[in-house]
PABA-960039 format. One record per residue (C-alpha): residue number from 1; residue in one letter; x, y, z. Coordinates in steps of 0.05 Angstrom, whole numbers, plus 5000, padded with zeros to 4 digits. Layout:
N
  pos  code    c1    c2    c3
  NUM     A     X     Y     Z
...
This chain:
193
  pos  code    c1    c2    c3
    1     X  5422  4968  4733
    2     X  5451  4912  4781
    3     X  5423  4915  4848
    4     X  5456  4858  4865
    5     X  5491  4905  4929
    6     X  5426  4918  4964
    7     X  5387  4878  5010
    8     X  5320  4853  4989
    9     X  5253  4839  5024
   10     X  5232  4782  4975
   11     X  5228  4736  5022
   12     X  5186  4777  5073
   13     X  5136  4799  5012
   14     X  5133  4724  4987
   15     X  5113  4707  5066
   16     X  5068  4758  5068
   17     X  5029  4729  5013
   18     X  5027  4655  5038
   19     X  5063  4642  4983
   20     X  5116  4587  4982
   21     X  5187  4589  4939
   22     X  5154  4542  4907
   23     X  5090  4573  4884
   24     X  5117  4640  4862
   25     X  5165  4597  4826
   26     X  5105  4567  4791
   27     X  5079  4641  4777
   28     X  5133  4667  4751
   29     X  5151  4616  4707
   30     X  5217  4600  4740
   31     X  5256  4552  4779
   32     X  5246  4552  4857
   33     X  5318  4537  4867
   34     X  5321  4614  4835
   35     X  5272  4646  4881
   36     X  5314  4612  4940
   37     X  5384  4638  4910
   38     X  5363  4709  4902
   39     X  5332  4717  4975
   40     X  5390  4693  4991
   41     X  5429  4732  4958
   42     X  5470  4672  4917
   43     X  5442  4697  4852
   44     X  5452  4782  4823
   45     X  5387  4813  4835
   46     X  5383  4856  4770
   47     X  5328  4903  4745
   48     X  5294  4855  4702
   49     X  5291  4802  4763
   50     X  5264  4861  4812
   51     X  5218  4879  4755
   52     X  5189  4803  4750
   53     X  5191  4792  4823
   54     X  5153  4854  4841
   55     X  5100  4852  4789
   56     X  5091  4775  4820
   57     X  5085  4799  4890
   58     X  5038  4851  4866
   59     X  5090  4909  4898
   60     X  5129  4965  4871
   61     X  5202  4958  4858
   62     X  5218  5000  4907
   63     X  5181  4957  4970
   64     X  5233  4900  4948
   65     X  5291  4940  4956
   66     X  5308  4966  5037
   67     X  5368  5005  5025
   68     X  5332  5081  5032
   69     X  5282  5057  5077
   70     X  5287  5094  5148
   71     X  5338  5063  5206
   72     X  5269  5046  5248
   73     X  5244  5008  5193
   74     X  5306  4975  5173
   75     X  5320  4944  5251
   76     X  5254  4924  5254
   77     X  5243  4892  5179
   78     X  5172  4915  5179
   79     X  5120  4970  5183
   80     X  5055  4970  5214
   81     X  5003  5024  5193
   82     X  4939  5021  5238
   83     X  4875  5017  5201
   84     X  4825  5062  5225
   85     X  4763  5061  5190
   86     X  4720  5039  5129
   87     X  4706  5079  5071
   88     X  4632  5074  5040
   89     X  4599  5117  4993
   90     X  4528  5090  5020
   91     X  4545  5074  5089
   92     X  4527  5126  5132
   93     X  4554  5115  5206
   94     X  4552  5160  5275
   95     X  4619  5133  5293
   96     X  4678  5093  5268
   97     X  4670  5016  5293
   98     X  4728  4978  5311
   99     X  4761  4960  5249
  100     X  4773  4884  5230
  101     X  4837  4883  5211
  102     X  4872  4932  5260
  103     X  4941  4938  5228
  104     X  4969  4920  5158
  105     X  5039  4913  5138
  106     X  5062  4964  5092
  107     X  5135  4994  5082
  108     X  5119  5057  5055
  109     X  5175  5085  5010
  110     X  5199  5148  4969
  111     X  5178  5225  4987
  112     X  5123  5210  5031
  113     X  5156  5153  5080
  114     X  5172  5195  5130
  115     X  5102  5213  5147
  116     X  5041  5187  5187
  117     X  5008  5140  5145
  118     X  4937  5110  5163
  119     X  4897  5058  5125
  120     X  4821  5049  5113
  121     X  4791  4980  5102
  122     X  4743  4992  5028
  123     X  4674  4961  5043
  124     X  4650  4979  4977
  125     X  4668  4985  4904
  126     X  4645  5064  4894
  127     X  4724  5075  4872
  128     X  4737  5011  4846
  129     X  4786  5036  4794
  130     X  4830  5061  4850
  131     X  4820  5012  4903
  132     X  4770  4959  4897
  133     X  4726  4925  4949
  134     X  4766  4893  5000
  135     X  4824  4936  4990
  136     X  4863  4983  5038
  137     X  4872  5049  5016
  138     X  4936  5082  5054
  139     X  4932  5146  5066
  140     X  4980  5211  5076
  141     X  4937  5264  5134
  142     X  4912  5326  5090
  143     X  4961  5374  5145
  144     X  5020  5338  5127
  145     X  5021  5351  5040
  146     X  5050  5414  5012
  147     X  5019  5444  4947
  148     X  4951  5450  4926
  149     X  4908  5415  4900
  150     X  4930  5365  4827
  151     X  4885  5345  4779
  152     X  4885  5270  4785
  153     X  4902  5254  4850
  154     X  4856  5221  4901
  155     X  4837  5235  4962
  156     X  4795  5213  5023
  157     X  4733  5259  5036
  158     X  4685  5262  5090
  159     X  4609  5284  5093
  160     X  4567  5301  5143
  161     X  4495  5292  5143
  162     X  4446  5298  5208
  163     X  4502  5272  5258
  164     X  4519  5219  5208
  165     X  4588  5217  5164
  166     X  4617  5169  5107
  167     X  4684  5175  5072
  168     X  4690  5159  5003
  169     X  4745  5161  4953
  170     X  4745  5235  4908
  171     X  4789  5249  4849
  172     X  4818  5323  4835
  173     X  4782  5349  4770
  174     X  4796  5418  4754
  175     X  4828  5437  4816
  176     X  4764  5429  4859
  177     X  4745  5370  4908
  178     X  4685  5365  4932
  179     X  4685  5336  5006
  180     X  4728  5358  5075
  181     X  4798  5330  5053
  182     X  4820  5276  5106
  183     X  4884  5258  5072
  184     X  4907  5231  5003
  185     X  4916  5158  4981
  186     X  4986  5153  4975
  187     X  4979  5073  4963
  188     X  4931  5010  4958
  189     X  4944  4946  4997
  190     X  4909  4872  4978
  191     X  4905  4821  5027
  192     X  4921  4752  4994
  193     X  4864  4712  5000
């Protein structure tokens, strides 16, 4: 497939990371005069360049590529998605804290774009196969999916214990979920450090 046609977001990704032409160059194993030519759009983007480029930036495909993404998002080049609060499997908390981070830029794409997204900073690693310490999981509100319930999806419960909650990361197993549903993780974001 040549997507040679569409606009890109390289460049905004790359920046995103604090990463130079010249150091994702380095990590890809390529020339920096080729990074430069394809943000540019000098050089064909193809599907085995998105494919290299996106595993470097650590992003889907899909985020590289703005040609489906909404008209708001497109005149503005960027989405914000508020963070809101932490998830902890042994924090317990009466109320969410101001988060650190208060917004993280995300350009959410395919079924779910057109929704509310939210994000919640990971303070620990009880889901560290889904999103580890650190992390952001984004998240879709439980109101806004169709369907039931699907055996391997994760989601974002809450407990409540003696005026204290948590939320914690829960995955579907045998169409049960133990928890109140909050939303499901639609995707994971990683600051660079």
């Amino acid at each position: 497939m040549d997507v040679s046609e569409f606009p890109n977001r390289i460049r905004y990704f790359r920046e995103l990371r604090g990463r130079s032409q010249r150091d994702l160059a380095k990590l890809l194993g390529v020339s920096d005069s080729a990074i430069s030519r394809i943000e540019n759009g000098q050089r064909r983007l193809t599907d085995q360049w998105l494919t290299i480029l996106a595993d470097g930036l650590r992003v889907d495909k899909a985020d590289l590529l703005i040609d489906d993404a909404p008209d708001s998002v497109k005149a503005s080049g960027e989405r914000m998605i508020k963070v809101v609060g932490e998830v902890s499997e042994r924090s317990w908390t009466e109320g969410d804290a101001e988060p650190e981070v208060p917004f993280i830029p995300v350009l959410p794409f395919g079924r779910n774009r057109n929704l509310i997204h939210t994000a919640y900073h990971m303070a620990d690693d009880h889901a560290r196969q889904y999103a580890p310490k650190g992390s952001f999981v984004i998240v879709v509100d439980v109101e806004a999916m169709r369907g039931g319930l699907i055996d391997g999806d994760v989601y974002l419960v809450r407990e409540e214990r003696a005026g204290l909650h948590r939320r914690m990361l829960r995955v579907v197993a045998g169409g049960r979920l133990d928890g109140e549903r909050v939303g499901r993780v639609v995707g994971v974001w990683m600051p660079m450090e």
